[in-house]
N, C-alpha and C positions, 0 to 999 in steps of 0.2 A: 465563491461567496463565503461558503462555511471556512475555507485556510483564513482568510483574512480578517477573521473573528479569530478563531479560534490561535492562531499564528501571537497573538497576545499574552495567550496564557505561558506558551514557551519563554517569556520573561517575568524571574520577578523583583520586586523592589527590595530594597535593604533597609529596613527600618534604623536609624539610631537615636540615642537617647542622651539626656542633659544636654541637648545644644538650644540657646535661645533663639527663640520662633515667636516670639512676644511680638515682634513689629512684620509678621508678617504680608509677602503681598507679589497675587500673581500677574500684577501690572506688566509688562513690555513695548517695545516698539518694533514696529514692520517697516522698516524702510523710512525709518524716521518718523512716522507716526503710533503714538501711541496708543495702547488697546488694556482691556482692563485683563485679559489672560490671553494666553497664546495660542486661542485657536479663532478662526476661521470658516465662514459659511464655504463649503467648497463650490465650484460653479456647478451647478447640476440643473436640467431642464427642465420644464414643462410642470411649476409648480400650483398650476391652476386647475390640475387631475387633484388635486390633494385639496385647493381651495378655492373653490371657483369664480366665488366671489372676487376675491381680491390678490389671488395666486403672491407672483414674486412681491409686490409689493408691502404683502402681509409679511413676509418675512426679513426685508429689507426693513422694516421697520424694527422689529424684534430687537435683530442682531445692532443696529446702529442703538438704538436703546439701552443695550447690554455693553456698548462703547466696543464691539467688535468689529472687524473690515469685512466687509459682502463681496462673494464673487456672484457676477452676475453671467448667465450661460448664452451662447450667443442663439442659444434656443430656449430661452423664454415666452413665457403665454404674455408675458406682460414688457412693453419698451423698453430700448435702454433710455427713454428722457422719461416715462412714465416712471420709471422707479425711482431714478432721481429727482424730480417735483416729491417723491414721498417722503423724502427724508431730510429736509433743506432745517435741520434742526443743531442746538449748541454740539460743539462735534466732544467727545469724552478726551478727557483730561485729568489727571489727579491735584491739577492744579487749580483749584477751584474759582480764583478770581478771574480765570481767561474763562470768555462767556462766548466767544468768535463762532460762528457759523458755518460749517464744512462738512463734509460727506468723507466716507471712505469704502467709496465704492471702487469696484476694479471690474473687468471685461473680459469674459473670455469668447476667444475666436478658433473658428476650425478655420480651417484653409481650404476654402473651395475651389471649383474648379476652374471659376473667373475668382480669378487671386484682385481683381479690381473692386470685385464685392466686396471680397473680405477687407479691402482696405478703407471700402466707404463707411462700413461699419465700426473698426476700429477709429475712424475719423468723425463718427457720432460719436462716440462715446465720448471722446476727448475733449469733443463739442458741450456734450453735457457734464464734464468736468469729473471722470473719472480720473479716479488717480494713480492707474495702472493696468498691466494689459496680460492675460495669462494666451498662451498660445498652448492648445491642445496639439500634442504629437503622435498622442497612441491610439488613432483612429480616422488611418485611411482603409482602414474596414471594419466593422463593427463584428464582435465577435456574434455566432447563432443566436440568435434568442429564441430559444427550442418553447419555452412556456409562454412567453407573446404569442406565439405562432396555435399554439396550445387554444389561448385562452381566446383568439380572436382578435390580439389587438394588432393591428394591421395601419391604421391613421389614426390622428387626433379626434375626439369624437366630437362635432360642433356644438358650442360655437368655436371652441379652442382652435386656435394655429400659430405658428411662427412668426410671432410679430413684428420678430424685425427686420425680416422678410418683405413687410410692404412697404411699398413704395422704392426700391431699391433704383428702379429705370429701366429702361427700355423697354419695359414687358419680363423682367426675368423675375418679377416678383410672382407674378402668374405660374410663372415657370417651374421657379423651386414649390412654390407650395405645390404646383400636379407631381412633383418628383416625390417629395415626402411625404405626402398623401395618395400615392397612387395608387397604394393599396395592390400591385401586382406581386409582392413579396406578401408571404406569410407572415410575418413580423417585423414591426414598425421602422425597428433600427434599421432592417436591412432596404427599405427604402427611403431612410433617406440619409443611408451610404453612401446612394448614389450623386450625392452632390458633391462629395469629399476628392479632392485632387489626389491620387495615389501616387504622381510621382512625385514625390517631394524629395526635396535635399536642404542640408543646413545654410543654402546657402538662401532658401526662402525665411530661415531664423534670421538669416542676417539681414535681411533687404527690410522685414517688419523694425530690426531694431534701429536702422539706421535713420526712420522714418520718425520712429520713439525719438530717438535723442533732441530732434528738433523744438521739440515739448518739453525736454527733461523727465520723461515718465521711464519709470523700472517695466522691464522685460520680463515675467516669471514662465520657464518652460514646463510644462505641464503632461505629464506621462514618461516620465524618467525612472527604469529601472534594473540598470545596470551600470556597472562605474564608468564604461566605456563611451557610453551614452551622457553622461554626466559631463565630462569629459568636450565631450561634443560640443554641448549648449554652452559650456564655458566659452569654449574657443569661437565662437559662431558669434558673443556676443551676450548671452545671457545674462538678468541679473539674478536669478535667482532658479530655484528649479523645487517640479512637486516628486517628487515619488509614489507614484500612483497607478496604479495595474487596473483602475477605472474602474473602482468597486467591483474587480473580481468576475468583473463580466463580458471580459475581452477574452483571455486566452486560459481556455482551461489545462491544468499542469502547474502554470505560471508560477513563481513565487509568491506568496503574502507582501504586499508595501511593508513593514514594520520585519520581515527577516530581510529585505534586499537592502535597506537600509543602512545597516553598516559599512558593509562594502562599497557606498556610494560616499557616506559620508569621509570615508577615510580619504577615498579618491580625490575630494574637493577640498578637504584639510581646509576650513574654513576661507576659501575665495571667494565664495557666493552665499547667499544663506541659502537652506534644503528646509521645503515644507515636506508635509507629510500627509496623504489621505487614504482610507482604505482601512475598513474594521473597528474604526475610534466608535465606543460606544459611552464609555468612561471616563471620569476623570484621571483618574490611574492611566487606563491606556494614555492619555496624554502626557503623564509625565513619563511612562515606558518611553514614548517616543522621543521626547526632548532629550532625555537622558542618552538615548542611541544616537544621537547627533541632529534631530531635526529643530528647528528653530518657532513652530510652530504646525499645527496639526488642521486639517479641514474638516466638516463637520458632513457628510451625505444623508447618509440613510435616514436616521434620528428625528433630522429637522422634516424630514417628509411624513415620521410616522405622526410628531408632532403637531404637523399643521394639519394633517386628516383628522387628525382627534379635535384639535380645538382653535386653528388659526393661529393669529397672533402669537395671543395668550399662551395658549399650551408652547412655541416655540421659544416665548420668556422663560415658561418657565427651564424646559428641559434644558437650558444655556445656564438659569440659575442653579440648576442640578450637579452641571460638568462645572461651574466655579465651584462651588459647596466642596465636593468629591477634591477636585485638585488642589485647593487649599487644604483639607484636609490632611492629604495624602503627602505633600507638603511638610508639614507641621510633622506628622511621624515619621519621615524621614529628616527632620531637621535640616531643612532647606527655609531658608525667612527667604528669599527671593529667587527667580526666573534665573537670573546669571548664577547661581550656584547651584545649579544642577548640572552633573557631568555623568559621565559613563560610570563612575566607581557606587551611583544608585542604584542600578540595574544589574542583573547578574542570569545569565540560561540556564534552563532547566538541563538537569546533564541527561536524560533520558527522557522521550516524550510517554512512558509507563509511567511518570510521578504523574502523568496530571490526569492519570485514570484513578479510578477505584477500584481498592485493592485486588477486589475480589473479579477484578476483568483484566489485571494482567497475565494472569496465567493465558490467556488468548492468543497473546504478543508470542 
């Protein structure tokens, strides 16, 4: 948790000067749809602990407000067609006379251990008109959650559960919920591990993408962090990949997302686009990240402290905070757009002693 923060500061930016920034703008597009900056709600669960009134669908609103794409987590307090009824609003544009009505939601899926689940589920979504599909890779075990265990969280507390879990058939909707609720592990992740298919191979990336293409929807593989791997998801079929060590709370050692990142980005020498999640706290960190080769960034942690503090609103605002910061940040490095940001903004700290104080290197 702490590399993945901190793992940021080992980059910094290159300010330059006299260049025109007068028509500046951190607009882009994801896969053909356009977004007002280049980041992303990342798919993360269970955000009805934070608001319980109105959990995912508080923030699906936020983000679709702020003309950003929603990952929606296939562990959600709230539906995948419940979130979509929330947002059925003019979709963002910089082109102001197109007024059309569209969503830019996306779907993420683990891979159970009835692979038929998981494809019902992906076949909701598409049903409710998502318009793409992340497939989580780095969790056919959940790393320890030593302070769950700690603090007693063990299940959902009611009324909360996995909602898109019911109604699945046959009875296995009963099923998973007594699995991720059963509360015979110490901590919560590690029951409901117990649903995750561990033998997987790329060759279950390819059988979900082949199922995609029928639709035309993009594939994005989701816990990528190594070039080899990268690599992989390409050949398998992928359209796109995250880099992501899953907020830092999978395997400890591990590298930071934002140091594995170059070496991944080099690997895929622009054939797919490369998100990026893990540590974004900043506007800066977001343009660190694009600058290292990712095409856009996912938002976790933030958007949870966010919506405990104030719902909605507070997750407005904290997305109006990260445009603010990266257009600024922008502007002093003389960058007026998204495509003119490369690698020669960014530069490593040549010692991890600079980004102490003075008076604590001597320790080193």
């Amino acid at each position: 948790l702490l590399m993945n923060r901190s793992a940021f500061q080992s980059f910094y930016l290159r300010p330059r000067v006299m260049r025109p920034v007068g028509n500046i703008s951190t607009a882009t597009t994801l896969f053909g749809r356009e977004v007002s900056m280049p980041v992303y709600c990342s798919p993360a669960g269970v955000h009805a602990l934070c608001d319980p009134d109105e959990g995912e669908c508080a923030t699906v609103k936020a983000f679709t407000d702020a003309g950003l794409m929603f990952g929606l987590s296939q562990h959600s307090t709230r539906s995948i067609e419940d979130v979509a009824a929330a947002v059925q609003t003019p979709m963002y544009t910089t082109n102001k006379s197109n007024t059309s009505t569209d969503n830019n939601l996306w779907f993420q899926a683990y891979i159970l251990k009835n692979r038929e689940t998981t494809m019902k589920l992906i076949h909701r979504a598409i049903d409710a008109g998502y318009k793409g599909i992340f497939v989580t890779v780095d969790s056919v075990r959940f790393g320890y959650r030593e302070a769950d265990a700690r603090n007693g969280f063990d299940g959902l507390p009611k009324p909360h559960r996995l909602v898109n879990y019911d109604g699945v058939g046959d009875g296995e909707s009963s099923t998973l919920e007594e699995t991720y609720n059963s509360q015979k592990e110490a901590a919560w992740d590690q029951n409901t591990e117990q649903m995750f298919e561990q033998n997987l191979s790329w060759k279950d990336i390819e059988v979900i993408k082949q199922e995609l293409r029928k639709y035309g929807l993009p594939l994005v593989v989701k816990g990528i962090m190594v070039a080899e791997d990268a690599e992989c998801a390409i050949q398998a079929g992928a359209d796109g990949i995250v880099v992501s060590n899953h907020g830092g709370r999978q395997l400890d050692g591990a590298q930071a997302s934002i140091d594995a990142l170059p070496d991944i980005a080099r690997q895929v020498a622009g054939r797919i686009p490369i998100w990026l999640d893990g540590g974004v706290r900043r506007g800066t960190d977001v343009l660190k990240a694009l600058a290292l080769g990712a095409s856009a960034v996912g938002i976790g942690k933030p958007l949870f402290f966010a919506l405990a503090v104030g719902g909605q609103d507070a997750v407005a605002y904290m997305l109006h905070l990260l445009h603010t910061e990266l257009e600024a940040a922008m502007c002093i490095c003389g960058i007026e757009k998204i495509s003119d940001i490369t690698p020669y903004h960014v530069a490593r700290l040549e010692s991890a002693s600079r980004m102490l104080p003075h008076s604590a290197r001597s320790f080193l």
